[in-house]
KOLBADO-335639 format. One record per residue (C-alpha): residue number from 0; residue in three letters; x, y, z. Coordinates in nm, 3 decimals, m for minus. Example, Ala and Ser with C-alpha at 12.3 -4.5 7.8 and 13.67 -1.06 7.14 Angstrom:
<pts>
PT    nr   rest         u         v         w
PT     0    ALA     1.230    m0.450     0.780
PT     1    SER     1.367    m0.106     0.714
</pts>
This chain:
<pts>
PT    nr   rest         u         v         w
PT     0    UNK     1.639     1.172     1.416
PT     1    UNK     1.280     1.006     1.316
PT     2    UNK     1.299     0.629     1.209
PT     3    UNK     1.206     0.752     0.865
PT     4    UNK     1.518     0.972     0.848
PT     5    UNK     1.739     0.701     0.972
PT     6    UNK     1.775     0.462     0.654
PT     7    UNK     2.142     0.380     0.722
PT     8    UNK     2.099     0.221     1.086
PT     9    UNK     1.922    m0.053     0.989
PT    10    UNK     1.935    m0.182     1.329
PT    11    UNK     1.670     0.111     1.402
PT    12    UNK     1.396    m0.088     1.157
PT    13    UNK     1.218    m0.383     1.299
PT    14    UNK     1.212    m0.722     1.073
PT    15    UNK     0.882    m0.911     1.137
PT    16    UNK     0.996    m1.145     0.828
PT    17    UNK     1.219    m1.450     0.900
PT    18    UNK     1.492    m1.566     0.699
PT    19    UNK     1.373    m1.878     0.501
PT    20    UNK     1.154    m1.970     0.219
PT    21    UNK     0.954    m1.712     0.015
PT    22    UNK     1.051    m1.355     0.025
PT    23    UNK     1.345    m1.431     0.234
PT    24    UNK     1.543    m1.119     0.195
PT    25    UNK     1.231    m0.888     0.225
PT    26    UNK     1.224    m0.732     0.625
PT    27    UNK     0.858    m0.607     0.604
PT    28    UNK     0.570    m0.686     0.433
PT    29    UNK     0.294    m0.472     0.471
PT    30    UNK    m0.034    m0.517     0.281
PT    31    UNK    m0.255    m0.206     0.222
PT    32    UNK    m0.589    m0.262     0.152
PT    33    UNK    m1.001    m0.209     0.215
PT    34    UNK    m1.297    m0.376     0.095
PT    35    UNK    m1.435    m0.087    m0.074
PT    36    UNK    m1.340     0.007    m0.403
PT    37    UNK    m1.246     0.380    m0.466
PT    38    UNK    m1.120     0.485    m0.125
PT    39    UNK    m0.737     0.530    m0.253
PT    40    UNK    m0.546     0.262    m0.154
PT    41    UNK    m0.349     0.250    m0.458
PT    42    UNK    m0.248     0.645    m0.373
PT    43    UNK    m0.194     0.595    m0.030
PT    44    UNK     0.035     0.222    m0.070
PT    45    UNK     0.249     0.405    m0.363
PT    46    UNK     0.323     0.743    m0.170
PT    47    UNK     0.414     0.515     0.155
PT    48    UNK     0.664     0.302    m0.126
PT    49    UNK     0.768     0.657    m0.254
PT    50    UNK     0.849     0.851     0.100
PT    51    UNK     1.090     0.525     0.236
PT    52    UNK     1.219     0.526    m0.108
PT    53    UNK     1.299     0.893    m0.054
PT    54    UNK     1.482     0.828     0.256
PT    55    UNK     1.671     0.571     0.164
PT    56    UNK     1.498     0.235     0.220
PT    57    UNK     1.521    m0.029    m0.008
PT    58    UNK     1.147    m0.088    m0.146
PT    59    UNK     0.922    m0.289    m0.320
PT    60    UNK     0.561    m0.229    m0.425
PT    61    UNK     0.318    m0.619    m0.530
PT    62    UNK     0.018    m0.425    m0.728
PT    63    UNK    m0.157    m0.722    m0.648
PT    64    UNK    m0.505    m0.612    m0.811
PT    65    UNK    m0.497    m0.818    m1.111
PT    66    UNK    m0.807    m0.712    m1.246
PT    67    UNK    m0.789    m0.351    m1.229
PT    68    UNK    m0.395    m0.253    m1.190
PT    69    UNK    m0.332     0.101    m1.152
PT    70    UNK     0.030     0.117    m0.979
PT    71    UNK     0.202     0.113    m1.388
PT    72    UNK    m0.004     0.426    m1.484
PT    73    UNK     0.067     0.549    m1.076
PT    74    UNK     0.417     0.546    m1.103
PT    75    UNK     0.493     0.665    m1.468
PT    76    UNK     0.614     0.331    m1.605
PT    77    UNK     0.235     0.221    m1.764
PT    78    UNK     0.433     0.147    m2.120
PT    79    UNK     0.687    m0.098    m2.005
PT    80    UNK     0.693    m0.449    m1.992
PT    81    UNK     0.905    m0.722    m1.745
PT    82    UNK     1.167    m0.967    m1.902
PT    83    UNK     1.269    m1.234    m1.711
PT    84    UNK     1.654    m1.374    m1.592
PT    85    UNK     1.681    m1.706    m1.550
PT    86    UNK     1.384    m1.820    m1.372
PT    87    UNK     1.274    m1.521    m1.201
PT    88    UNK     1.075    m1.239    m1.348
PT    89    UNK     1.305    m0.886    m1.300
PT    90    UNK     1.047    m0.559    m1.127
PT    91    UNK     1.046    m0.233    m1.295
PT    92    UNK     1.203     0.048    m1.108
PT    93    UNK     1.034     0.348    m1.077
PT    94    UNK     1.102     0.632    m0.830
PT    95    UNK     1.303     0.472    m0.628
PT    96    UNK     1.085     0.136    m0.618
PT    97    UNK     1.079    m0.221    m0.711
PT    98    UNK     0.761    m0.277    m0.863
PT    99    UNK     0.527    m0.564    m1.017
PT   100    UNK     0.173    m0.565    m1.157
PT   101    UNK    m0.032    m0.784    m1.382
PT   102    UNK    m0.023    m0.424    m1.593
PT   103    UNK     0.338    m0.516    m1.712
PT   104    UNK     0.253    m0.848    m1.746
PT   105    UNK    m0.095    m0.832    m1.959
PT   106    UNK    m0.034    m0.508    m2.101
PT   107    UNK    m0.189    m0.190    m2.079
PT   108    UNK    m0.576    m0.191    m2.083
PT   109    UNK    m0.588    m0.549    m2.174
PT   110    UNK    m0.854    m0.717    m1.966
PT   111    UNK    m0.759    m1.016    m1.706
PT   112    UNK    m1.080    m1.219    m1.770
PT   113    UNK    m0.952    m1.484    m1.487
PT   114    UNK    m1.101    m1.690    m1.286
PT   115    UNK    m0.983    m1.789    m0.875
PT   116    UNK    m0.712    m2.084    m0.895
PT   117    UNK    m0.560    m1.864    m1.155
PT   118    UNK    m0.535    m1.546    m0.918
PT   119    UNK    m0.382    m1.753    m0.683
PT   120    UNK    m0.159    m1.936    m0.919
PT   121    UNK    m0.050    m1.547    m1.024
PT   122    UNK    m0.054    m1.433    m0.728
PT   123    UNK     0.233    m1.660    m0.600
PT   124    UNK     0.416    m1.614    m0.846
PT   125    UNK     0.432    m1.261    m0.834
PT   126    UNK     0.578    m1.339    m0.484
PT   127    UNK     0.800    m1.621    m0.565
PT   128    UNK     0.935    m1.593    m0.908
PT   129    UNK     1.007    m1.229    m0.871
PT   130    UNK     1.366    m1.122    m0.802
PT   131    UNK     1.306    m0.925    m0.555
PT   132    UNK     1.609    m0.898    m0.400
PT   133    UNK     1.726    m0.719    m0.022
PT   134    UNK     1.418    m0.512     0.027
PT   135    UNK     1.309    m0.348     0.402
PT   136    UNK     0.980    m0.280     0.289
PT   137    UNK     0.762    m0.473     0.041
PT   138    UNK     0.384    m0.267    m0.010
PT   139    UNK     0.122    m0.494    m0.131
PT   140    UNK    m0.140    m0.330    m0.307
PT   141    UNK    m0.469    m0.533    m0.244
PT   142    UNK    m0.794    m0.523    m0.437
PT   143    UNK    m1.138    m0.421    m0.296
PT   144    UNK    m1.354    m0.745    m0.135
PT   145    UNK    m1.237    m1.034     0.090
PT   146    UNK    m1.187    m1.248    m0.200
PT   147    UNK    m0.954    m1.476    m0.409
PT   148    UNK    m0.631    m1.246    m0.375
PT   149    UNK    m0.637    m1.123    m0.017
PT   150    UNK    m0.723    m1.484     0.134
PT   151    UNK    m0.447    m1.652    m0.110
PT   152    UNK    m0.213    m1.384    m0.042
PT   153    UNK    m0.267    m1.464     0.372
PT   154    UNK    m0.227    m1.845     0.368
PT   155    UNK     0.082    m1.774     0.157
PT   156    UNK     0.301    m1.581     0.376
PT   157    UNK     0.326    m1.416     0.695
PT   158    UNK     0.262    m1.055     0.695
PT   159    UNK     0.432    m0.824     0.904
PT   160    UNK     0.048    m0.617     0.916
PT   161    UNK    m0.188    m0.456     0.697
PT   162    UNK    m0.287    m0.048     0.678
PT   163    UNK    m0.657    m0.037     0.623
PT   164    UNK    m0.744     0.324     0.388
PT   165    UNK    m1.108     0.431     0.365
PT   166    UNK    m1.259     0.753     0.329
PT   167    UNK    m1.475     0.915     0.642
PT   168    UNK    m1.856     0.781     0.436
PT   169    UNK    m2.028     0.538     0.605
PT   170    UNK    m2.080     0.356     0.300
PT   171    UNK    m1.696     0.328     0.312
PT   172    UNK    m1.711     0.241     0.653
PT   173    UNK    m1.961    m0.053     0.673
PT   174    UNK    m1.679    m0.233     0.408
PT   175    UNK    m1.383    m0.110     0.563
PT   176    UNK    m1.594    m0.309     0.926
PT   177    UNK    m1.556    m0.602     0.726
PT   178    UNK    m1.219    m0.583     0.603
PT   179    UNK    m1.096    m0.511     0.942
PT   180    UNK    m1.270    m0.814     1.089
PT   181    UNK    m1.155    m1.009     0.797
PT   182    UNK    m0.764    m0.964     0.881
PT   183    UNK    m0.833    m1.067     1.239
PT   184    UNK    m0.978    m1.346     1.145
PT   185    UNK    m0.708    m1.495     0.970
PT   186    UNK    m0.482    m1.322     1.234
PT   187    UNK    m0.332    m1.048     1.034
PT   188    UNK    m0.191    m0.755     1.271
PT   189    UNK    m0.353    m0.455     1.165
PT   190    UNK    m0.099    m0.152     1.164
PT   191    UNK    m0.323     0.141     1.143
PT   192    UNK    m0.631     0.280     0.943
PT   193    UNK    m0.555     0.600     0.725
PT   194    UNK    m0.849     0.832     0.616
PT   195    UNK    m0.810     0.966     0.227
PT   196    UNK    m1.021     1.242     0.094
PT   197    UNK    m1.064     1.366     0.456
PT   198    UNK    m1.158     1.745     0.343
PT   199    UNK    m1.118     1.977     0.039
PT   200    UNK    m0.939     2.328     0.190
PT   201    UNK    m1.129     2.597    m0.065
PT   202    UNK    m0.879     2.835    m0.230
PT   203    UNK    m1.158     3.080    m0.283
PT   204    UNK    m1.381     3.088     0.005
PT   205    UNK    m1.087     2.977     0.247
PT   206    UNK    m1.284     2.735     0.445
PT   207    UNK    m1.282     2.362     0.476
PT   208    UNK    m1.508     2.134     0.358
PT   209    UNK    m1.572     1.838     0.444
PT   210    UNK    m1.720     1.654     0.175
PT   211    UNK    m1.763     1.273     0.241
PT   212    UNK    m1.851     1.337     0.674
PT   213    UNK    m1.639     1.379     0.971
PT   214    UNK    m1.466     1.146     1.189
PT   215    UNK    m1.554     0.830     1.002
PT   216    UNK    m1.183     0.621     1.027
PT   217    UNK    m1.138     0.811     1.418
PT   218    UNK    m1.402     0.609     1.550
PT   219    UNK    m1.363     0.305     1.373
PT   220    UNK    m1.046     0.278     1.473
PT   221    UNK    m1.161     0.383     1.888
PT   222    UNK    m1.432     0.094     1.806
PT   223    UNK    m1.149    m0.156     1.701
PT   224    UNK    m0.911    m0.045     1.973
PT   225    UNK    m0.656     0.015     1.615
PT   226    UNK    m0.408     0.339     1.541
PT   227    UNK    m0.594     0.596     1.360
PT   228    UNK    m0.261     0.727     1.166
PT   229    UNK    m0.400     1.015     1.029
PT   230    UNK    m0.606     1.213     0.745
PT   231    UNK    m0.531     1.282     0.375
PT   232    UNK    m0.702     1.589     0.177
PT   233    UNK    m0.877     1.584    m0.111
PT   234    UNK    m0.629     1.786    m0.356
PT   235    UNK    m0.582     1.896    m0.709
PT   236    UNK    m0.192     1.809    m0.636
PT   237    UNK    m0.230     1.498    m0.534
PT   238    UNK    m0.508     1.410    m0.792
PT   239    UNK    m0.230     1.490    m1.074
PT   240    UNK     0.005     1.329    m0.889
PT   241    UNK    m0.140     1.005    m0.950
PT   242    UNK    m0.226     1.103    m1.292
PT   243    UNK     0.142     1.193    m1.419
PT   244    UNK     0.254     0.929    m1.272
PT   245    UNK     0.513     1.165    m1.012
PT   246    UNK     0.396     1.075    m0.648
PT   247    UNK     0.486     1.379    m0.403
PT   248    UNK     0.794     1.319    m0.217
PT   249    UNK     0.871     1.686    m0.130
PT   250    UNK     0.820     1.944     0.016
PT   251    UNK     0.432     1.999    m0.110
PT   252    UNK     0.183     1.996     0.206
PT   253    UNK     0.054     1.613     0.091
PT   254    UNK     0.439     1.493     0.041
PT   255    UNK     0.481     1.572     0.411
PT   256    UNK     0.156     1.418     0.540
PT   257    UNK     0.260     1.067     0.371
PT   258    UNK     0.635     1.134     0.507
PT   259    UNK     0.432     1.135     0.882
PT   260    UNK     0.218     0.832     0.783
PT   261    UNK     0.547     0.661     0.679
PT   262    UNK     0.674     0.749     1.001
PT   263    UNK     0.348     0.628     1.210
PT   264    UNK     0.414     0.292     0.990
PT   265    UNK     0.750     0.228     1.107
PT   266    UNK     0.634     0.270     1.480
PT   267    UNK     0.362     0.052     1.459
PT   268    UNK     0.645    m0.254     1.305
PT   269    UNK     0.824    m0.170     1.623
PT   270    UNK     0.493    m0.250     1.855
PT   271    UNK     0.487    m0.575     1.654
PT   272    UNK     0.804    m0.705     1.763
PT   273    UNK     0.853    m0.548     2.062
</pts>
């Protein structure tokens, strides 16, 4: 039975997260992010959230893109709003996740016209005054750049590792360089790199494209000595997905590609504390 299938032996998932202080009853947290804008990481840190979810893991999701959240509209739940008990703010549930964004918060489509201190002020809070609760997973969705919000959210706690996303574009690439070599600076273990928007399989003319190059996160990842975890198409499915607000769990072709990225995640927790 695969680790991802396994949800009720919870001696079979690795905890890289101690005990004590903030997020003490989270196991993992794992951000997901690149420095370019527009590669997917939203899609591919919500359909991670959603396949554990599916199996029976107890999971969280930190949209922690304050200016541009996308996770409310991403998961269905864009419309509702977070009330508080006692001291701590209480997530939304959606599909089977815990989730918090500055969307719930501000509202939809209401700007966040903020300025550093005040990311990281939100920031921590979002981690600290959440409720939380037992979680084995807890995603963190980062924005693009090597900014306010990704340096704040590393000198605030430990992460278990980060999944870098790009697409196979150089142009993609030359960030994703840099986002890489910014988690190793500040000693982040990087889990794996995922490739999104890979290639476009034509209905029609039966062939595949591939639209943005070939190979792009493969040899970053044999430059970087990191796991190369796998591709994601380019899909109508997966584009409405998103959309609707109904990330693909089953059995569609892209619900079973994140359920093997899921599973590729999980490994690489194990390498961490083995």
């Amino acid at each position: 039975m695969s680790l991802v299938d396994d949800a009720r032996n919870k001696n079979d998932l690795p905890r890289t997260m101690y005990a004590e202080g903030m997020l003490a009853n989270v196991r993992n947290v794992v951000a997901v992010g690149s420095c370019k804008g527009g590669v997917g990481k939203s899609t591919v840190c919500v359909h991670l959230a959603a396949s554990l979810a599916n199996s029976g893991y107890k999971v969280g999701l930190l949209d922690a893109d304050m200016f541009g959240p996308s996770i409310p509209l991403m998961t269905g739940v864009h419309d509702q709003s977070v009330f508080s008990e006692g001291e701590k703010l209480v997530p939304v549930n959606a599909c089977g996740i815990s989730l918090m964004s500055m969307g719930f918060v501000a509202g939809r489509n209401a700007p966040v016209m903020w300025r550093g201190p005040l990311l990281a002020q939100a920031l921590r809070q979002f981690l600290d005054q959440v409720a939380w609760g037992e979680l084995d997973f807890l995603f963190i969705d980062l924005p693009p750049g090597t900014g306010d919000i990704p340096l704040s959210l590393c000198q605030t706690i430990a992460l278990s590792g980060a999944i870098i996303v790009t697409t196979p574009q150089n142009v993609a690439i030359e960030d994703v360089n840099r986002g890489i070599s910014m988690f190793k600076k500040v000693e982040v273990e990087i889990l794996g790199i995922i490739e999104n928007m890979s290639y476009y399989d034509c209905q029609k003319c039966t062939k595949r494209h591939q639209i943005f190059g070939d190979g792009g996160a493969r040899f970053v990842s044999e430059r970087f000595g990191l796991n190369f975890h796998g591709e994601i198409p380019l899909s109508l499915s997966l584009r409405r997905a998103g959309d609707e607000g109904r990330p693909l769990v089953g059995g569609e072709d892209e619900g079973q590609i994140f359920r093997c990225l899921a599973e590729k995640l999980v490994k690489s927790l194990w390498s961490v504390v083995a």
